[in-house]
N, CA, C and O atoms as a Tinker XYZ file with bonds, in Angstrom:
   164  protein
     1  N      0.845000   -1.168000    0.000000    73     2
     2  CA     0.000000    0.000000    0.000000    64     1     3
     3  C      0.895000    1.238000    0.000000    63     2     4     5
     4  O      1.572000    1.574000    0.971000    81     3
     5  N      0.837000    1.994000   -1.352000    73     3     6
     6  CA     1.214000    3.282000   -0.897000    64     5     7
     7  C      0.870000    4.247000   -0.255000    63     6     8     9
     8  O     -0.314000    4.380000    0.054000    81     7
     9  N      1.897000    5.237000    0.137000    73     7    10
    10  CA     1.169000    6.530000    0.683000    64     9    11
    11  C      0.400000    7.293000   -0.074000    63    10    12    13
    12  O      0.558000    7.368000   -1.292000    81    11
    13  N     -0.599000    7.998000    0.640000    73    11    14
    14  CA    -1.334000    8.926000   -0.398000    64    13    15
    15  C     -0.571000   10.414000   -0.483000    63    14    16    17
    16  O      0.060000   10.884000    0.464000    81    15
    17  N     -0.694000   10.912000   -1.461000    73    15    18
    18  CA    -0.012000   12.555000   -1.413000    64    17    19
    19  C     -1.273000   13.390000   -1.342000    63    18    20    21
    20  O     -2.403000   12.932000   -1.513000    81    19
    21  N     -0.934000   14.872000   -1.028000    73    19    22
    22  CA    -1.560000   15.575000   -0.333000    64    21    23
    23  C     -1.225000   16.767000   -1.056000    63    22    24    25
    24  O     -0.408000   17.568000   -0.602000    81    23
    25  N     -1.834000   16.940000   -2.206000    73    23    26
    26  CA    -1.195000   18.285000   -3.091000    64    25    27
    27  C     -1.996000   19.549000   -3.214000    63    26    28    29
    28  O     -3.223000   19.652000   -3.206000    81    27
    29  N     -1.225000   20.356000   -3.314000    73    27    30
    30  CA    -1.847000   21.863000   -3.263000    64    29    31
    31  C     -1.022000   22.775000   -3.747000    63    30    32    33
    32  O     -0.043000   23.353000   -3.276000    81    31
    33  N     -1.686000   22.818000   -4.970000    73    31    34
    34  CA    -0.488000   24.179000   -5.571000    64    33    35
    35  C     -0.183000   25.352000   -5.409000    63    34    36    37
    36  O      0.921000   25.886000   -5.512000    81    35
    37  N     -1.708000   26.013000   -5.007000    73    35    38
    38  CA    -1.174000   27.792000   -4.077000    64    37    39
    39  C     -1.517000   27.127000   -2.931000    63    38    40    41
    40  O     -2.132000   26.076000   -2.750000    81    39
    41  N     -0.853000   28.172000   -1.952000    73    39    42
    42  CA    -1.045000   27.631000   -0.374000    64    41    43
    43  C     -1.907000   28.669000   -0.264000    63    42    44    45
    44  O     -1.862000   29.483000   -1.186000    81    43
    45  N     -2.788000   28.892000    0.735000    73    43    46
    46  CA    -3.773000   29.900000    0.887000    64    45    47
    47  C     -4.200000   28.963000    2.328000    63    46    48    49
    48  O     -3.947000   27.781000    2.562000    81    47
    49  N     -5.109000   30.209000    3.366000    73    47    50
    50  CA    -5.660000   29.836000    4.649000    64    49    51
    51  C     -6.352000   28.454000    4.452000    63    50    52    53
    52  O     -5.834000   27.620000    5.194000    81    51
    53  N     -7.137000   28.057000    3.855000    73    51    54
    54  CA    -8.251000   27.362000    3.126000    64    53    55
    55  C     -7.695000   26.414000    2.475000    63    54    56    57
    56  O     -8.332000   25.361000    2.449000    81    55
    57  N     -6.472000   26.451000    1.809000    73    55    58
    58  CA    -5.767000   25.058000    1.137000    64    57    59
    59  C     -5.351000   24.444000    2.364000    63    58    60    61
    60  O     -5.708000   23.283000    2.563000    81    59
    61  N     -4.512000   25.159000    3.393000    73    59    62
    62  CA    -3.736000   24.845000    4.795000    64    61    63
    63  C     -4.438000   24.014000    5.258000    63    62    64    65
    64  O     -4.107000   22.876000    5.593000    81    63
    65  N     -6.345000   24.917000    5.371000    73    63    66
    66  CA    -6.979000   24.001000    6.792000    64    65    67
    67  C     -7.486000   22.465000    5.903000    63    66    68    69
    68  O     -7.781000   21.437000    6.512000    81    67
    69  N     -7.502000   22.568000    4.591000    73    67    70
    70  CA    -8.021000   21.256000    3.933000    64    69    71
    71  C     -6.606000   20.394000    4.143000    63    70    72    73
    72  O     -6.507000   19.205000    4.444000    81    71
    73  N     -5.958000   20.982000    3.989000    73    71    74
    74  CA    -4.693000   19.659000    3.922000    64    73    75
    75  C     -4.671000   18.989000    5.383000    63    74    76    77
    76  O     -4.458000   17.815000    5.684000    81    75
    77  N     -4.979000   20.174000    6.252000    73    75    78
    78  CA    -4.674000   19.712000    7.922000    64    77    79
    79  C     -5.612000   18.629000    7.817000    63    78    80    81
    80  O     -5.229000   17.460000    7.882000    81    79
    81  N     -6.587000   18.885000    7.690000    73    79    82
    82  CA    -7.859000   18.319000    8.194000    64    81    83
    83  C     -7.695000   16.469000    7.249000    63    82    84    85
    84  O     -7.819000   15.341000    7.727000    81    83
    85  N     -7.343000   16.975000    5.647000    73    83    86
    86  CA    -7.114000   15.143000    5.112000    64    85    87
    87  C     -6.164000   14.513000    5.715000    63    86    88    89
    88  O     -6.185000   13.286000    5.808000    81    87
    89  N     -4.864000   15.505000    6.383000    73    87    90
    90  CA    -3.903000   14.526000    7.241000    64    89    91
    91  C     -4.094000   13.865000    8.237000    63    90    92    93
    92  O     -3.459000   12.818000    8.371000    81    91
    93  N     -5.033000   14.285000    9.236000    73    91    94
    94  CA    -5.710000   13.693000    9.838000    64    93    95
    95  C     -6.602000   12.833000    9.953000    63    94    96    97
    96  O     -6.639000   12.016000   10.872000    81    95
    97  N     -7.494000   12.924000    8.957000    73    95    98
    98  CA    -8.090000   11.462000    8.334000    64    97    99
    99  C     -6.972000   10.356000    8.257000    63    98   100   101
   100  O     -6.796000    9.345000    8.937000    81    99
   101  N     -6.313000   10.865000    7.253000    73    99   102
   102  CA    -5.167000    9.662000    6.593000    64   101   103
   103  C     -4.454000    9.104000    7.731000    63   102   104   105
   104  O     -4.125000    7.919000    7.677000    81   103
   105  N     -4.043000   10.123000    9.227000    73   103   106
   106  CA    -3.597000    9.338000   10.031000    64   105   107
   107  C     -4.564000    8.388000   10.840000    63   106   108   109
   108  O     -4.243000    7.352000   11.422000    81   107
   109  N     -5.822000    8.965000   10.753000    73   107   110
   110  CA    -6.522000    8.070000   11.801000    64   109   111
   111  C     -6.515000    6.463000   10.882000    63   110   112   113
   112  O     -6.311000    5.316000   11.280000    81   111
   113  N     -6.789000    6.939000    9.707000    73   111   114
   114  CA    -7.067000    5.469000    8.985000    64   113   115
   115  C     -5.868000    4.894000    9.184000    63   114   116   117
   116  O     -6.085000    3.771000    9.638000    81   115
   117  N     -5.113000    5.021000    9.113000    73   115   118
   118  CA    -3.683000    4.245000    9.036000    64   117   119
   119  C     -4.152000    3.285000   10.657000    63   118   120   121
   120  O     -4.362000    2.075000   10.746000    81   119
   121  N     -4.193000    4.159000   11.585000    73   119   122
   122  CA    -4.118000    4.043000   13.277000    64   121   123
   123  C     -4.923000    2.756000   12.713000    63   122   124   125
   124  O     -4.254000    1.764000   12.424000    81   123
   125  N     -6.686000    2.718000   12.501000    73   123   126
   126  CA    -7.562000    2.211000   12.397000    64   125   127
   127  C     -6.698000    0.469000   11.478000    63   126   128   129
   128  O     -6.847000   -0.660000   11.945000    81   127
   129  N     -6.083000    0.710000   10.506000    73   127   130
   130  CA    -5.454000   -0.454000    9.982000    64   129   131
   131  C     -4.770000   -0.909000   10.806000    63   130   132   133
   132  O     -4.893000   -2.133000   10.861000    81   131
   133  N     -3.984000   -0.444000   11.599000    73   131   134
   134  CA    -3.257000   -1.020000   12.623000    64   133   135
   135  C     -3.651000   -1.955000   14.009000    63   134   136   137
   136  O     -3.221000   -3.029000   14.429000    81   135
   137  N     -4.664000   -1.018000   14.491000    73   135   138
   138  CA    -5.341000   -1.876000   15.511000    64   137   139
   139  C     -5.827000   -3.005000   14.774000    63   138   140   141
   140  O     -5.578000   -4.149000   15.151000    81   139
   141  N     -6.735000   -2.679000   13.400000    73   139   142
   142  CA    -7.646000   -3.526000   12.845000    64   141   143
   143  C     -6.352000   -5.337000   12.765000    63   142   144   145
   144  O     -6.545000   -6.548000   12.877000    81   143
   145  N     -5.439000   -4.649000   12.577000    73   143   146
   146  CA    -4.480000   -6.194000   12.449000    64   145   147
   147  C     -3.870000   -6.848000   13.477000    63   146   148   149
   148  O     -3.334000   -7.952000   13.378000    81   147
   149  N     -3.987000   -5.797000   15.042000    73   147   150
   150  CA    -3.558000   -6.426000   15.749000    64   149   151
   151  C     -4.783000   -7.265000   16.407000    63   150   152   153
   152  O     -4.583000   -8.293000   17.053000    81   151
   153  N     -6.113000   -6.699000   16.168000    73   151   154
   154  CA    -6.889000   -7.640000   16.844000    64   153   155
   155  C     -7.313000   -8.970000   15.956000    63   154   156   157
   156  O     -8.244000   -9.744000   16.177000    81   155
   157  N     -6.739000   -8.985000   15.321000    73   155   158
   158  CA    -6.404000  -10.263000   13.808000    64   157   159
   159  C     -5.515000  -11.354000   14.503000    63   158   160   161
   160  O     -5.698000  -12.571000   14.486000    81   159
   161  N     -4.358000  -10.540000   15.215000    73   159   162
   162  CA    -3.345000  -11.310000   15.656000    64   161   163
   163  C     -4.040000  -12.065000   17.271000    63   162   164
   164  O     -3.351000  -12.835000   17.939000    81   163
């Protein structure tokens, strides 16, 4: 699985808070895959 990228070509207040906000998704999901495999194990 690759990483996802997170692109934004002008930076502006509003590009910032969207990027913050998908990084945070993307980390929770990651978190969420992780537990999801340890309770596998």
């Amino acid at each position: 699985m690759s990483m996802p990228k997170i692109e934004c070509t002008n930076i502006s207040k509003c590009c910032a808070a969207a990027s913050l906000v998908q990084s945070i998704a993307l980390e929770e999901t990651a978190i969420s895959h992780i537990l999801n495999a340890e309770g596998e194990n």
